[in-house]
C-alpha positions as CSV (number, residue, x, y, z in Angstrom):
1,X,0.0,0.0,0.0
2,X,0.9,3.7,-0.9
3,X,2.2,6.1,2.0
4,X,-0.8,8.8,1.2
5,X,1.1,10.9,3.0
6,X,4.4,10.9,1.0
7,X,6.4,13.9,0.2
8,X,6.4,12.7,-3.4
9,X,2.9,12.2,-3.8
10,X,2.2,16.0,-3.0
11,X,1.4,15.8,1.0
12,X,2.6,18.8,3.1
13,X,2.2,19.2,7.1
14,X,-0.3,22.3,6.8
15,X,-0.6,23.6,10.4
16,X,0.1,22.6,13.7
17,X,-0.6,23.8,17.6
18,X,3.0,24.0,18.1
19,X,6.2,23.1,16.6
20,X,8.7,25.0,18.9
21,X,11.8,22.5,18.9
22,X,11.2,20.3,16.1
23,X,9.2,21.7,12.6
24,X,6.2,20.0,11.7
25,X,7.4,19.4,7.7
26,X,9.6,17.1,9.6
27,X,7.3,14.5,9.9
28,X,6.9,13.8,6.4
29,X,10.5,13.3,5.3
30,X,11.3,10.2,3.2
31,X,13.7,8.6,4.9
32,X,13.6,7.3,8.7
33,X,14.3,9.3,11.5
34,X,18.5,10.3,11.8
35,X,18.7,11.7,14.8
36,X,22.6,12.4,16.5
37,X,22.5,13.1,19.8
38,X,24.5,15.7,21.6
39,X,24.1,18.4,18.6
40,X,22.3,21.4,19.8
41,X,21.4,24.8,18.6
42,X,19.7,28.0,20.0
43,X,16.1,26.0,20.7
44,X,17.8,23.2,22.5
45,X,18.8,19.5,21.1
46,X,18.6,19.5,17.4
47,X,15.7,16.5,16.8
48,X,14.9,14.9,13.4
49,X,11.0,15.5,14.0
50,X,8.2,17.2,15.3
51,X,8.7,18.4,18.7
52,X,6.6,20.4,21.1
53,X,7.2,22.3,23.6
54,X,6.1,21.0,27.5
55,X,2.6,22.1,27.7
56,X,2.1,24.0,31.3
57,X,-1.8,24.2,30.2
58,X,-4.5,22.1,29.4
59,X,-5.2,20.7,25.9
60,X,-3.2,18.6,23.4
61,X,-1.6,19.4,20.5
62,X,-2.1,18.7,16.8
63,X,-0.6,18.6,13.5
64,X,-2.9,18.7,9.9
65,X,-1.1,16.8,7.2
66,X,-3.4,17.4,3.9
67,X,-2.6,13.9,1.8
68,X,-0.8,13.5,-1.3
69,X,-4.1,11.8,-3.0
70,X,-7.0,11.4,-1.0
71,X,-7.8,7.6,-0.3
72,X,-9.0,5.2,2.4
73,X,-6.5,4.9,5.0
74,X,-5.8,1.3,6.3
75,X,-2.7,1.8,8.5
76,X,-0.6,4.6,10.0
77,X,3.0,4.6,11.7
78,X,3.0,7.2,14.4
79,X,6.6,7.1,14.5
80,X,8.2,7.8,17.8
81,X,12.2,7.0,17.0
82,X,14.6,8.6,18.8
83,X,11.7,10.4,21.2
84,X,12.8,8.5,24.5
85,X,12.0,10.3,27.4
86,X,9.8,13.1,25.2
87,X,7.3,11.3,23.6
88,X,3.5,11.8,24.0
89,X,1.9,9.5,26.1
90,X,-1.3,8.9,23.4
91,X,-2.4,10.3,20.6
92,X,-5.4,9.4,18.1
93,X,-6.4,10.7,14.3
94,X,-8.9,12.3,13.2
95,X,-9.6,13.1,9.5
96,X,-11.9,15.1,7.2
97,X,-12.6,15.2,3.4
98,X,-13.4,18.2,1.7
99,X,-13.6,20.0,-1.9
100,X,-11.4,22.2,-3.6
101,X,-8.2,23.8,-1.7
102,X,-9.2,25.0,1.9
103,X,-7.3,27.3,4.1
104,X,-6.0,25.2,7.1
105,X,-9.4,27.0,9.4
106,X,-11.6,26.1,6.1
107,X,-11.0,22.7,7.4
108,X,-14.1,21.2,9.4
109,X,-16.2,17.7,10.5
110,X,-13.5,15.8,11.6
111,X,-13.6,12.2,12.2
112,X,-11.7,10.3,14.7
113,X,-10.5,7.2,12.6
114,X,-7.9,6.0,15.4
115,X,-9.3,6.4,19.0
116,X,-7.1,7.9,21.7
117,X,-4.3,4.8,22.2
118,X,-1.3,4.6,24.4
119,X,2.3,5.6,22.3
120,X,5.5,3.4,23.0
121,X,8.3,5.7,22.9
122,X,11.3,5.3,20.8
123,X,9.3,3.0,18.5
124,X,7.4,2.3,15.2
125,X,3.3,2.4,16.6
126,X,1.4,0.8,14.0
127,X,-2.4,1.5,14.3
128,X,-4.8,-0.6,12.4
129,X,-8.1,1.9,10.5
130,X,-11.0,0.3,10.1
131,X,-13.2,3.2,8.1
132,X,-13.3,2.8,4.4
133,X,-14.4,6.4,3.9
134,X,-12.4,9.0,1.5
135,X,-10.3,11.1,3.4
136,X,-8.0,14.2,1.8
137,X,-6.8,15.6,5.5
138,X,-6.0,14.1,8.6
139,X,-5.0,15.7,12.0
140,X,-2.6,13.7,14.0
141,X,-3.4,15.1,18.1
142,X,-0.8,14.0,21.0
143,X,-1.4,14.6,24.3
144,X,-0.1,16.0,25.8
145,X,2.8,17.2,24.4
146,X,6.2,16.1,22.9
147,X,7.8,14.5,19.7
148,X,6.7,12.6,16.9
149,X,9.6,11.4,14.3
150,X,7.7,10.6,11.5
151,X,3.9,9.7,10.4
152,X,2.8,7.4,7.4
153,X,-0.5,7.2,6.8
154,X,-1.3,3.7,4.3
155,X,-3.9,3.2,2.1
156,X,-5.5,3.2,-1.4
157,X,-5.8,6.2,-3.2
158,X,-9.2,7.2,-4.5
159,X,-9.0,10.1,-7.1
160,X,-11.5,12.2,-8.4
161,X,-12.5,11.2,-11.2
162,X,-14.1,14.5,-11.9
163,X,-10.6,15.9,-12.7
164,X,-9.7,12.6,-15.0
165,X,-12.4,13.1,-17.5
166,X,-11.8,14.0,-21.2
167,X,-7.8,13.2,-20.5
168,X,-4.9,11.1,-21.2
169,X,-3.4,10.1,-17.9
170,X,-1.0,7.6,-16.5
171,X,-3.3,4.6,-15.8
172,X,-0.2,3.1,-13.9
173,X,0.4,5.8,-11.7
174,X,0.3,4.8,-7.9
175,X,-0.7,8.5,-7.8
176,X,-4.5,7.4,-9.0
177,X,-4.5,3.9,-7.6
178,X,-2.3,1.4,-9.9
179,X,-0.7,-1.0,-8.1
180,X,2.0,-3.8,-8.4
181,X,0.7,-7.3,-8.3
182,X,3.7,-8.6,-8.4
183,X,7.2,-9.2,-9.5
184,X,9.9,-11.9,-10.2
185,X,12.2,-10.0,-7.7
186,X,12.8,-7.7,-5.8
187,X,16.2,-8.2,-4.3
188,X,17.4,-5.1,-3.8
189,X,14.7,-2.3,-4.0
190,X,10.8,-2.6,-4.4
191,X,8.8,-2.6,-7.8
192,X,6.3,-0.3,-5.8
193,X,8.7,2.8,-7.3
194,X,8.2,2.0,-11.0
195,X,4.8,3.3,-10.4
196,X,5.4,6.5,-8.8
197,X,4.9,9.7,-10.4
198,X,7.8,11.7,-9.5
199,X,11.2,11.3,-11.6
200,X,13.8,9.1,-10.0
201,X,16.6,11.5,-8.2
202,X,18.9,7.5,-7.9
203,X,19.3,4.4,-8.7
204,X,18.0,3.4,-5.2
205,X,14.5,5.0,-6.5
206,X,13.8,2.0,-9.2
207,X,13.4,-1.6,-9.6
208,X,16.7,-3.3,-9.2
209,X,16.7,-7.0,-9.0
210,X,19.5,-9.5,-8.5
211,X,21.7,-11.0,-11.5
212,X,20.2,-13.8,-13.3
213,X,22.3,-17.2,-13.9
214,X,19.7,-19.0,-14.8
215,X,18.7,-18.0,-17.8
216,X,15.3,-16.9,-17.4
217,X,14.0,-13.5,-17.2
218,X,12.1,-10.7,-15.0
219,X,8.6,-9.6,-15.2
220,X,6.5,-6.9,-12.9
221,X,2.3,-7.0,-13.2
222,X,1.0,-3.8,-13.0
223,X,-2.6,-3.1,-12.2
224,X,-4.2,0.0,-13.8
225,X,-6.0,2.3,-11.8
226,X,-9.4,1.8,-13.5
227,X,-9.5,0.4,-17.4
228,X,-8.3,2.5,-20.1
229,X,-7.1,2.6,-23.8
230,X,-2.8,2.6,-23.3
231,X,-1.7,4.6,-26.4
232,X,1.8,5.5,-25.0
233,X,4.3,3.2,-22.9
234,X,6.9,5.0,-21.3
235,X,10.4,2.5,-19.8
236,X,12.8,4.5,-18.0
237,X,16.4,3.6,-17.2
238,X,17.6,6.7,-15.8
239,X,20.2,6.5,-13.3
240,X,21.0,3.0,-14.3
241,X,23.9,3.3,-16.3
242,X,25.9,-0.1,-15.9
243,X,22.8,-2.5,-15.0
244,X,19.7,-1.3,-17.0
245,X,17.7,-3.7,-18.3
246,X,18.5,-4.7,-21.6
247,X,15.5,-5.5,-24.0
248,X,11.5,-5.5,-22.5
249,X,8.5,-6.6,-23.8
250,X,4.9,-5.2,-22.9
251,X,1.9,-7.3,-22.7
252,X,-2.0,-6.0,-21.2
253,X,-4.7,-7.9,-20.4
254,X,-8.6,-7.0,-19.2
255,X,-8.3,-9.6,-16.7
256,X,-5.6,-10.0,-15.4
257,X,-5.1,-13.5,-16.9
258,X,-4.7,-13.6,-20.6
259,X,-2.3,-11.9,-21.8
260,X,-1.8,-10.0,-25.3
261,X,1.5,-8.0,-26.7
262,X,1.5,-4.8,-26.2
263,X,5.0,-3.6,-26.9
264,X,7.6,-6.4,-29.2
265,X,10.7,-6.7,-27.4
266,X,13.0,-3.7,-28.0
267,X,16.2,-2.9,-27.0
268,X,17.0,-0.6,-23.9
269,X,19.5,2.1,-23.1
270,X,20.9,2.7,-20.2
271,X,19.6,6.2,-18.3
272,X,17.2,6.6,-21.1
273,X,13.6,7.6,-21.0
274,X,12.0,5.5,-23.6
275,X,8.8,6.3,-25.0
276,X,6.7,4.2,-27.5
277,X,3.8,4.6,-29.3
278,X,0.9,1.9,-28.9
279,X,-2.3,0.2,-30.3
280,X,-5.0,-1.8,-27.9
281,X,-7.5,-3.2,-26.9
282,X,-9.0,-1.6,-23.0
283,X,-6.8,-3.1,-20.0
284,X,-7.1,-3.5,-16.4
285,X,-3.5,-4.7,-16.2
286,X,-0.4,-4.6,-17.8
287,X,2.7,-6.7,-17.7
288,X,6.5,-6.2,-18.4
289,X,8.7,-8.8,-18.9
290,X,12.8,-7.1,-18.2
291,X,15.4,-9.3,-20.5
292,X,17.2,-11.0,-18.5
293,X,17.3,-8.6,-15.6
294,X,18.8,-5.3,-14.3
295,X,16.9,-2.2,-13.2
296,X,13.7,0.1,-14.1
297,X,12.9,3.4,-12.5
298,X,9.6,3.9,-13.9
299,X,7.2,2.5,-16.3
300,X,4.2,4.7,-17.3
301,X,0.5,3.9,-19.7
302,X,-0.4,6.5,-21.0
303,X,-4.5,6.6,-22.2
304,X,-8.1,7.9,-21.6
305,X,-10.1,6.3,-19.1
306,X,-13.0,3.6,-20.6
307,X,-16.6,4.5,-20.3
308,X,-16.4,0.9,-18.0
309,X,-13.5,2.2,-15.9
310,X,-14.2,6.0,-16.0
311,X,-17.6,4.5,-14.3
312,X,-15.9,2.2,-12.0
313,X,-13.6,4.9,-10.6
314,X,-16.7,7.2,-9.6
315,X,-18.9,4.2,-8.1
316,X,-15.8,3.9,-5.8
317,X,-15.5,7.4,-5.3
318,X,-19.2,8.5,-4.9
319,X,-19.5,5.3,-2.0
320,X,-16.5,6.6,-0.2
321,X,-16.9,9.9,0.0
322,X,-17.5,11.4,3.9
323,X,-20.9,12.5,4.3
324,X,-20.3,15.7,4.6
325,X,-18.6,16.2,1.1
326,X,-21.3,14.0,-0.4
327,X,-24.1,16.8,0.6
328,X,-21.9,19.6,-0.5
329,X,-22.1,18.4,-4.2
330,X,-26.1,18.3,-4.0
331,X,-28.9,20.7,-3.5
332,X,-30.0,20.6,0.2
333,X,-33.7,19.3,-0.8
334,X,-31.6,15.7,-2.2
335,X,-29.2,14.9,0.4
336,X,-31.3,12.6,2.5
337,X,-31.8,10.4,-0.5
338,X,-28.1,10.7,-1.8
339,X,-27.1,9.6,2.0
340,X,-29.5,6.9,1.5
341,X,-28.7,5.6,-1.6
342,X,-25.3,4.8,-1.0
343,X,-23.9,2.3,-1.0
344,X,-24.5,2.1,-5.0
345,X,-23.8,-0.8,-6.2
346,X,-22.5,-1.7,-9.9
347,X,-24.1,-3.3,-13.1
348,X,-23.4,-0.4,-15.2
349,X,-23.9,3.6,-15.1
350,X,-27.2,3.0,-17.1
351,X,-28.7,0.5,-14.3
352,X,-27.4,2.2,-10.8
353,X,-28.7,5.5,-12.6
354,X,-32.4,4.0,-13.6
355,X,-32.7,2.6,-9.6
356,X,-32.7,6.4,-8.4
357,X,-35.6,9.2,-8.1
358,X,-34.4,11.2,-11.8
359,X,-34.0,14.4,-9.6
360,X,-30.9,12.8,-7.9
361,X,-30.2,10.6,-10.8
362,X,-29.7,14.1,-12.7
363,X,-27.1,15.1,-10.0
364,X,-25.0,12.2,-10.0
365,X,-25.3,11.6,-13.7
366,X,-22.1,13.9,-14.2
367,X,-20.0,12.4,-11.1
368,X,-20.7,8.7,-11.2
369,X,-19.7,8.2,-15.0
370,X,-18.9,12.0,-16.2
């Protein structure tokens, strides 16, 4: 599962009750916490988080990270490394979804999707969600005061398929829900980063898998994040200069199962971006076979959405949604039934449609299949 709240995603820490030892964009750096001890400046200690100062009043304090692509969170990591004798004692998570671009004070109807639980310090807290509502904020409260290394907040994206329609998009991109199936190997770094939709800054931010002696070849599944027509395939190498993959193929599939070409095997450069132009049929999934091995940063589909998957993506969207948002997108007179209705179930934009008064059929005509 994605980090939703990952730097290179587009998440940012966008307020916070108090950050006076450690800054609050702290918490969504990359890499785990580095912390040296002994290493002070004017504030105090130098920590590799976000640190409060000791509250003398009462309360809690809070931090707002908005996500880098709204989803359904399934996990977080309220990471407390290197906070040994300054951590919070609990904290819980609350989390809103709204339109548009708010103002951290536009923010409103929170919902507590981790209760209030008991933080080990100097440690990775993993807390289960179980909410499968849309989220695009979340406000991570301690109490009642201290320092949090880092926070990852897992989960599936779920984009708005408003801003897809009419476009050719990456139907790979982790950004709108692909996803890696699976792969031959993954030896040295994950096939998660051939999916995301930043460019590669190293080697270490690509597919690298071990050297083959057996004569056999590599291969990474991709699933799309809703069906769509792939008319361009990009394969990048960059920053693999000695161990890029030599030759790939590209196969899709609607299924998931069978399997047609794609791409014909073609040779690859080494820290190349390669781009080629393709022909067919709609896919769910897509599969690259890597000749015999080596490394990818980042493979790319690039295509309009099906009517079938444009569909999908706003059945799973309009079900999601907090209901809150859902009544903001429909007159005040409809949002009892809209509430009601939910959740919609599939069979095709035409049926869910026809099951529904036509007043609020009328609304959600535009949003459910655009």
């Amino acid at each position: 599962m994605p980090d939703l709240a990952a730097r290179h995603l587009g998440a940012g820490v966008v307020a916070a009750s108090d950050d006076a030892f450690g800054p609050k964009e702290l918490l969504l750096l990359p890499g785990p916490v580095a912390f040296t001890p002994g290493v002070f400046d004017h504030k105090g200690e130098v920590v590799d988080g976000w640190e409060t100062r000791r509250r003398r009043s009462p309360g809690h304090d809070w931090a707002v990270v908005r996500l880098g692509t709204p989803g359904v969170v399934q996990s977080v990591d309220v990471d407390t490394t290197s906070f040994a004798g300054n951590a919070p004692s609990t904290c819980w998570l609350e989390a809103c979804g709204v339109e548009g671009h708010p103002a951290p004070d536009g923010l409103g109807d929170w919902q507590v999707i981790v209760p209030r639980t008991r933080l080990a310090a100097d440690a990775h807290n993993v807390l289960l969600v179980d909410d499968r509502r849309r989220w695009t904020h979340v406000r991570l409260c301690i109490e009642p005061d201290g320092g949090i290394g880092r926070l990852r907040v897992e989960g599936q994206p779920v984009p708005d398929p408003r801003l897809l329609d009419g476009l050719t998009v990456d139907l790979a991109s982790q950004e709108l829900g692909g996803s890696v199936v699976s792969a031959t190997d993954t030896f040295y770094t994950s096939a998660d980063a051939l999916i995301r939709p930043d460019r590669p800054r190293t080697m270490g931010e690509g597919w690298e898998t071990r050297r083959r002696r057996d004569g056999k070849h590599d291969s990474v599944v991709l699933r799309l994040a809703a069906a769509g027509l792939p008319r361009l395939v990009e394969v990048d190498t960059t920053h693999f200069v000695h161990n890029a993959t030599a030759f790939c193929e590209v196969w899709s599939s609607d299924d998931g199962v069978t399997w047609v070409p794609l791409l014909e095997r073609v040779a690859l450069q080494p820290d190349t971006r390669h781009r080629f132009l393709v022909s067919g049929s709609p896919a769910t999934h897509l599969r690259l076979d890597a000749f015999p091995d080596g490394g990818l940063a980042r493979v790319r589909a690039f295509g309009p959405l099906t009517s079938q998957g444009r569909f999908g993506l706003g059945l799973r969207w309009l079900n999601s949604l907090p209901d809150a948002q859902l009544l903001s997108l429909v007159p005040p007179e409809l949002g009892d039934a809209a509430l009601a209705a939910r959740p919609l179930v599939g069979g095709g934009a035409d049926a869910v449609l026809a099951s529904l008064a036509e007043a609020l059929a009328d609304v959600l005509r535009p949003l459910l299949a655009g």
